[in-house]
N, C-alpha and C positions, 0 to 999 in steps of 0.2 A: 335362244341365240338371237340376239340381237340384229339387226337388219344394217348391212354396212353402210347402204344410202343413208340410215337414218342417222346414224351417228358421223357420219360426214358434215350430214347438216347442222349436228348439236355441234359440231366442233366450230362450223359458222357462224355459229352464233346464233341459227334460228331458235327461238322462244319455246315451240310445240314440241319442237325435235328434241330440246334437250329433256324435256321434261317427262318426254317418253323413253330416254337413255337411262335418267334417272330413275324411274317408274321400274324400270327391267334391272337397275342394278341396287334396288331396294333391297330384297331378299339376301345377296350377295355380301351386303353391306352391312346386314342385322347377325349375321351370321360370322361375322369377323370380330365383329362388337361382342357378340355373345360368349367368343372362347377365347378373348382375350380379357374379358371383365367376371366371366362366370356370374354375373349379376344384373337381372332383365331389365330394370331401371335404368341402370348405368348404362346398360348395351344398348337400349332407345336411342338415351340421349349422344352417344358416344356416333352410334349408326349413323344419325342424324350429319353430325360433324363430317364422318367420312364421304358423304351422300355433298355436301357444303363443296370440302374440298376439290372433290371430281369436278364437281363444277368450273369451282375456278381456275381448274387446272386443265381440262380437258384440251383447249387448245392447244398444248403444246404435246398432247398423243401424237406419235409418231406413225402407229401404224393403226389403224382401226379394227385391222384381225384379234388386235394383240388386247383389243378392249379390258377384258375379264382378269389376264395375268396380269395389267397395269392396275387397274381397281383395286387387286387383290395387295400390291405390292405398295401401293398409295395409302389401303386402310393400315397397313401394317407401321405406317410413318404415321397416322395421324394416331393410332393406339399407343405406339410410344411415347411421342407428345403428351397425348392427355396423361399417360401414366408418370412420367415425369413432371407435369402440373398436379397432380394427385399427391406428389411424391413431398412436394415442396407444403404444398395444402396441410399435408399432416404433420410436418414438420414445424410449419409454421404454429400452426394449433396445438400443436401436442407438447412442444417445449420449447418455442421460443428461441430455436438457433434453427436460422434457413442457410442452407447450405446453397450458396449462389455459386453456379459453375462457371456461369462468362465472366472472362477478365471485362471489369467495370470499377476503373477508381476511385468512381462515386460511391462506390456502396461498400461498406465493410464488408467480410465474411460472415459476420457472425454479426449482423446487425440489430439483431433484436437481445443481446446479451444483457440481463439487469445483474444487478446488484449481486447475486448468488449464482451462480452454475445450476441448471436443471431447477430451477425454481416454480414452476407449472407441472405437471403429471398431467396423466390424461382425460381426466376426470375435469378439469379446468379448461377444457377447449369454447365450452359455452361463454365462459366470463372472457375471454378473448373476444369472443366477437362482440358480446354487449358492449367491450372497451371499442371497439372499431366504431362501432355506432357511434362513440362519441367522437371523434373524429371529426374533423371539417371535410365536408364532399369532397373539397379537391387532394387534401391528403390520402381519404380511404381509398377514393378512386387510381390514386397513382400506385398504393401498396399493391393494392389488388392486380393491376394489372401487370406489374412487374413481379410478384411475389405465388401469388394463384396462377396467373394467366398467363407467366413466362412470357412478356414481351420485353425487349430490349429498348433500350433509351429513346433509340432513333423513332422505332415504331408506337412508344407511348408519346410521342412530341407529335408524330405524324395525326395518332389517332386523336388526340385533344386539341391539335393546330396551337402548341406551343415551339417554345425554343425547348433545346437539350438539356443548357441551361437552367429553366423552371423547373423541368421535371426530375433533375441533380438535387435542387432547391425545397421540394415537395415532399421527395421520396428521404432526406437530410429529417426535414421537418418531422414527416410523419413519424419517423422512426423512433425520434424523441417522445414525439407527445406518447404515443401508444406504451413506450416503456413504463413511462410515468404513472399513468393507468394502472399499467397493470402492477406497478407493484405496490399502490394502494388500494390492489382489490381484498375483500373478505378473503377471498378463495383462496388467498396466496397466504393466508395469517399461518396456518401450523408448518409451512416450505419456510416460512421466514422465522421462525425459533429456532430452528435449526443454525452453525455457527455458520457467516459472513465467510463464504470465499475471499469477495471483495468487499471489505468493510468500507461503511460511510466515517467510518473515526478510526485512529487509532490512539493508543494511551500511554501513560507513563506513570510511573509512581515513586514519589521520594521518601523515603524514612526508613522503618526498622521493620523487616519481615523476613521470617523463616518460612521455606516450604510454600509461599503462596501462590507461587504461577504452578499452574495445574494441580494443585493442590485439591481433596475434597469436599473441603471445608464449605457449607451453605454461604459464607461469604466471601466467599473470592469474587473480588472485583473484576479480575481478569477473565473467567467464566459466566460470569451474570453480565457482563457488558457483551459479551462475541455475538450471541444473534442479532439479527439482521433485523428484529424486532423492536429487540430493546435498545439499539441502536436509533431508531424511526424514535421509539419513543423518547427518549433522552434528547436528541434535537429537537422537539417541541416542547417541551419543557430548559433548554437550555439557560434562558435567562426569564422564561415567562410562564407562572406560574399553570396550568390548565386539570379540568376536572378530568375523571376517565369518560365520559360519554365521548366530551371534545379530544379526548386524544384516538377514541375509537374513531371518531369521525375523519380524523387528523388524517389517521394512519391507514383506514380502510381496513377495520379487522373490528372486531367481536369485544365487546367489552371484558367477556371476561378474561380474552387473552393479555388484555393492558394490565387489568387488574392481577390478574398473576406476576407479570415482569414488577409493576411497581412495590408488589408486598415485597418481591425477593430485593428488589433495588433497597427498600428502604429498611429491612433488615439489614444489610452492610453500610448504610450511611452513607448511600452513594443518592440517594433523593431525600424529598424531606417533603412531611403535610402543612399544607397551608392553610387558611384558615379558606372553607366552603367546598370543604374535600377536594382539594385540588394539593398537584406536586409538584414540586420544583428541581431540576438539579441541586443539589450537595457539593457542585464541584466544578473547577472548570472545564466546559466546552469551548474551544474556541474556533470560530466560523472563518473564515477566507478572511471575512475584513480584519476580524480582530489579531489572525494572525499577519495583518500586514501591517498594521498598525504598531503591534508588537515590536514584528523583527527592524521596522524604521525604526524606533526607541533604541532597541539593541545593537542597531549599525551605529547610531548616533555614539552609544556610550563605550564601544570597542572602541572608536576614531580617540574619544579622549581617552583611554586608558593607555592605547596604544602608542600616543604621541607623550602622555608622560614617561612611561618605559621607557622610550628610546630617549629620552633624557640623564636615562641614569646608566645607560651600556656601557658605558668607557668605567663605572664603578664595579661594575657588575664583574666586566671583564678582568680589571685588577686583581680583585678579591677569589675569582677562579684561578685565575695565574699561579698562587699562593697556597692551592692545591695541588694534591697527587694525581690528577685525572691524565694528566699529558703522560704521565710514567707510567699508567696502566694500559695507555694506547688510544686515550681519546683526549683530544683535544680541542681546544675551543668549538674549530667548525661541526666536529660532530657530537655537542654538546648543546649547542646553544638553540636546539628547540627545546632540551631538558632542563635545562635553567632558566632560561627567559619564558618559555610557553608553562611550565610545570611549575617548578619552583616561585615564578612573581604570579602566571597570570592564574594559578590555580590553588595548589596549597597555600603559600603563602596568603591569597586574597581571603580565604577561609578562616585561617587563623586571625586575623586584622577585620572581619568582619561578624564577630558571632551573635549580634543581633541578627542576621538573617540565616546563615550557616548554623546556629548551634539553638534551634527553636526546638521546643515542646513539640514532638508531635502528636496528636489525638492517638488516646488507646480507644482500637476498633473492636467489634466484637470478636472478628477471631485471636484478639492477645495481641495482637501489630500493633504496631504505631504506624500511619502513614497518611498522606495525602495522595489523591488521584488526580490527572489532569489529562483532557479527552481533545485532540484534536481533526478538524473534517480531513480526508484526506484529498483535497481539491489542490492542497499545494503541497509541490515540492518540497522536500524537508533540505532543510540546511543543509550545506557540505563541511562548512566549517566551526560546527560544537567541539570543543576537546572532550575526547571519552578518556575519563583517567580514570585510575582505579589503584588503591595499594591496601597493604595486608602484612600483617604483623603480629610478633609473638614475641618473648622474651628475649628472643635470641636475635631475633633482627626483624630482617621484613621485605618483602618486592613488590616493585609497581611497577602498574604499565601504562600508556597513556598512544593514542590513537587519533584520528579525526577519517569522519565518512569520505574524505576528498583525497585521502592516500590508500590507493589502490590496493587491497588484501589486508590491510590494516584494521582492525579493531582492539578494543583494549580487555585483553581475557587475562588473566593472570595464570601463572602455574598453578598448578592443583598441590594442596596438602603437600602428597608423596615426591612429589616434585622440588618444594620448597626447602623436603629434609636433603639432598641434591646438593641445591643452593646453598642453604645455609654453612653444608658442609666445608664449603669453597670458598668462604667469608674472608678468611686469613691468607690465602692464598691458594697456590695450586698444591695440591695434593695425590697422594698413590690410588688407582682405582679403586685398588681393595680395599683400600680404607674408607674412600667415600661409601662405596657399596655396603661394608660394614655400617657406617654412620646412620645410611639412608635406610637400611632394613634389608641384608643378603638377596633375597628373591627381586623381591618389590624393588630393591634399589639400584639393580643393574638391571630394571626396565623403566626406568623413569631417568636413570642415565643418559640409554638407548635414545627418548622423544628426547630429551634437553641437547641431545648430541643435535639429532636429526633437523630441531628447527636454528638452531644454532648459537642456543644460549650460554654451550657449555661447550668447550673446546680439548679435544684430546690431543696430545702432544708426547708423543713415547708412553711410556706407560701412568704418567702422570694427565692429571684433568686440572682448568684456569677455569675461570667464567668471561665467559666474552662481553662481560655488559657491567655499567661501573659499578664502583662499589664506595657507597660512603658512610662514612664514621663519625665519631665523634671530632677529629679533628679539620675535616672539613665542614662538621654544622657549627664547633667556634667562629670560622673566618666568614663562610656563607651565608648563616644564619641573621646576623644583626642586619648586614644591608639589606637583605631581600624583604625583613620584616619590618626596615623604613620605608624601604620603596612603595611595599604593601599598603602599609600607613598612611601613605602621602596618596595615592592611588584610591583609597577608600574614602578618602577625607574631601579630593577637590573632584573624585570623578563617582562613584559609586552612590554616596549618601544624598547627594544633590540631587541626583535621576531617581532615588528612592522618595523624594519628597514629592518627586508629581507623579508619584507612580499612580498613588490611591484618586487622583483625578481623572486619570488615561483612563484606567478601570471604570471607573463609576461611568464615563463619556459612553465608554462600549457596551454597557447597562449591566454590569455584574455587582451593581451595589448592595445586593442580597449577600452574596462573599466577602465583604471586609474583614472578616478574622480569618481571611486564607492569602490577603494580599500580600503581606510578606513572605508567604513562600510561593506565590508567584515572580517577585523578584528573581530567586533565588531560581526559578524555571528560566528563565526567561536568558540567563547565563549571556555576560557580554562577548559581543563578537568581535574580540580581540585579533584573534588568530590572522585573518585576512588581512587586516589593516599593517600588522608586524611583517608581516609576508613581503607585501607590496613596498614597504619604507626601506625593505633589505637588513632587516634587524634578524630574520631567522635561513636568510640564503634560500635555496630554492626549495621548490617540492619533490620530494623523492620521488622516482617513477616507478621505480618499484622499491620494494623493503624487505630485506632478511628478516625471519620468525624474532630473532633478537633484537629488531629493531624498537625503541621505545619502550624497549624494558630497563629497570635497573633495582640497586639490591642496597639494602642498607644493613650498618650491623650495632644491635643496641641502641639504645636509646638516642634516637636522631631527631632535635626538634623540627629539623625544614621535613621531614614526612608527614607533620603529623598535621592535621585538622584543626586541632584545637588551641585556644590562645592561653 
């Protein structure tokens, strides 16, 4: 028991006094540490802390009887503390997602997030801290205290005599570099073959393939691109050739994990060897600049395609008028994104341009024909591409066409069994039971059901219409000719002219190793018509929302404005 005089005086501030307060609440203190850490090392240092606290806290004891129950109640707050800086410690080290509890809108939640989810194990806490080491002092020093040492904004400015400000500015910084680090460590090479949560690219591919996405085929380019590896490695090699040591060194991993991604890469033709064993992309990658550079060329040449178009509406319009589409219930205004957007700035441009639309493409190893093309994902992807799509069989054919900037809209076509539906309804509206017969009994009064439900196909007493147009041969007679001058004239003073300085732009952005892939990067690169038509009031507003039938429509028989080809 302590001596009340004496701790009277420790609370005064005497030197001797406290130091014999502490002395007597040593034991007390190792002993709280001890069954709250179950670990004698830990319970030293821990003791110590409690033994600190008392200290600076002692002045504000209330009653001096109460000594030993406050001590006891004080270690019991600094054990949480440290177990809660423990907490974050392991977190930190173990996988790279700190779960920060104070509201702070300088700091992410989940600040230390790379590239892939869970990308460290536990086994990788060492290469963590070697990466800290690299650090600049004043960075490491501000994670740490913030991150290990649970102190708040206020009290790391206090403790280093900065502004709030710097330490926003620091803890911003450090966060960065330390990612970067680490996910060019060795350690992190077999977490990173694994597929990209968050990929650094994503792709696209133009031509002829069955079966390739998710496919099991040794070459699928969409499986041999997804880790987070060969991702790293293909931006280094982007447009400049390098060896496997330097792409080991590049990437921070093991040589022979390069050399593994790159034998599977160059089995699919998606790299290629260069002279001094070194490998280059196969294909394009395009970086933030290059796609800005890009899409200014594509605004550019939308502005003039889109000013020729509205040149020729009041033709366009004529030559619709002189169809049946008003008698089937659609009329110009909810036509003329399918005529002006589909009909000039898409099929038709296709047909009127088959030097770039109707290329060769390479047979790949797995049987395909196709082209890849790999872009970072640092920017925003366009809103306004038209996704169109149609599909055809002897009997006729459906399409549908879409853009990212109308809300639930994409362009998917009916399915097969869907289409026998469709087809059925070509001529007009017809008895259930006969479609359902037409369509295939079971099968065809459930593919009724979906064309009912999105609202392709309309039931009306016991009879079924198709809610979405339908053209023939009598409207590709009056349609056809104008759209394929328009096309014409469109290709001639707006498309071929931008195709002439294509192969410079390229060459400028260093991908002169690709010239026998530049014309189907035109063909990528798809003019950005759309918005400019928008804005001049050539296609009325944007929908805010859109019916399942919206952008669909159906043709029957041989219809040139569907088709592709010239």
């Amino acid at each position: 028991m302590i001596d009340r005089r004496l701790i009277q005086q420790a609370m005064a501030g005497e030197p001797a006094a406290l130091q014999t307060v502490l002395e007597g609440l040593q034991e007390q203190a190792w002993a709280i540490a001890r069954d709250f850490t179950h670990d004698w090392d830990e319970a030293e240092d821990l003791a110590q802390e409690i033994l600190v606290e008392v200290a600076r806290s002692l002045p504000a004891l209330s009653d001096p009887e109460h000594l030993e129950g406050w001590c006891w109640t004080l270690g019991q707050r600094v054990c949480l503390a440290w177990k809660q800086r423990e907490r974050r410690r392991q977190l930190l080290l173990g996988s790279l997602r700190v779960e920060e509890g104070r509201e702070d809108p300088s700091v992410a939640s989940r600040p230390f997030g790379t590239p892939e989810e869970g990308l460290l194990a536990e086994e990788q806490r060492e290469g963590l801290k070697v990466a800290l080491q690299k650090l600049s002092r004043q960075c490491r020093q501000v994670l740490e205290l913030f991150y290990l040492d649970g102190l708040s904004l206020r009290e790391i400015a206090v403790h280093l005599g900065v502004s709030e400000n710097t330490v926003k500015q620091r803890l911003h910084g450090g966060r960065c570099s330390l990612r970067k680090e680490m996910e060019t460590m060795p350690a992190t090479a077999e977490a990173r073959q694994r597929p990209a949560v968050k990929p650094l690219l994503e792709f696209s591919a133009g031509g002829i393939w069955e079966g390739i996405v998710g496919a099991p085929s040794p070459y699928n380019p969409w499986a041999l691109t997804r880790p987070l590896l060969a991702q790293q490695i293909l931006l280094q090699i982007a447009k400049t050739p390098k060896g496997v040591a330097e792409l080991a060194l590049a990437v921070g991993t093991e040589e022979i994990y390069v050399l593994d991604h790159l034998s599977s890469l160059e089995g699919a033709e998606l790299v290629r060897p260069e002279e001094g064993d070194r490998y280059i992309a196969d294909f394009f990658i395009l970086d933030q600049g290059a796609q800005q550079v890009l899409r200014a060329r594509s605004r550019e040449l939308g502005q003039r395609d889109a000013q020729l178009i509205a040149a020729h509406v009041p033709e366009v319009r004529a030559a619709f008028d002189q169809c049946r589409f008003a008698d089937q219930g659609f009329p110009w205004d909810s036509m003329r994104w399918l005529v002006l957007a589909v009909l000039l700035g898409n099929l038709g441009l296709h047909r009127m341009w088959p030097q770039v639309h109707h290329i060769s493409y390479p047979l790949r190893p797995d049987g395909n024909r196709w082209f890849f093309c790999g872009r970072t994902c640092d920017v925003a992807p366009d809103l306004w591409p038209l996704l169109c799509s149609t599909s055809s069989e002897v009997v006729g054919g459906v399409g549908c066409f879409g853009s990212r900037a109308i809300p639930g809209k994409t362009a998917s076509l009916p399915d097969p069994e869907q289409r026998k539906v469709i087809y059925a309804l070509l001529d007009g509206p017809q008895p259930v039971e006969q479609v359902e017969k037409e369509a295939g009994a079971e099968a065809g009064r459930t593919k009724i059901a979906e064309l009912l439900e999105v609202g392709i196909v309309v039931k009306e007493g016991g009879r079924l219409r198709l809610a979405v147009p339908v053209f023939t041969a009598a409207e590709d007679q009056v349609l056809c000719p104008v759209v394929d001058r328009i096309c014409r004239e469109v290709v001639a003073r707006s498309r071929t002219p931008a195709l002439q300085g294509l192969g410079d732009l390229l060459d400028a952005l260093g991908f002169d190793h690709l010239k026998s892939q530049y014309l189907v990067m035109h063909g990528w690169m798809e003019s950005a018509y759309l918005e400019p038509m928008i804005e001049m009031g050539l296609l009325g507003g944007v929908p805010k929302e859109v019916s399942g039938a919206w952008g669909h429509w159906a043709w029957k028989g041989s219809v040139r404005l569907m088709s592709r080809e010239n």
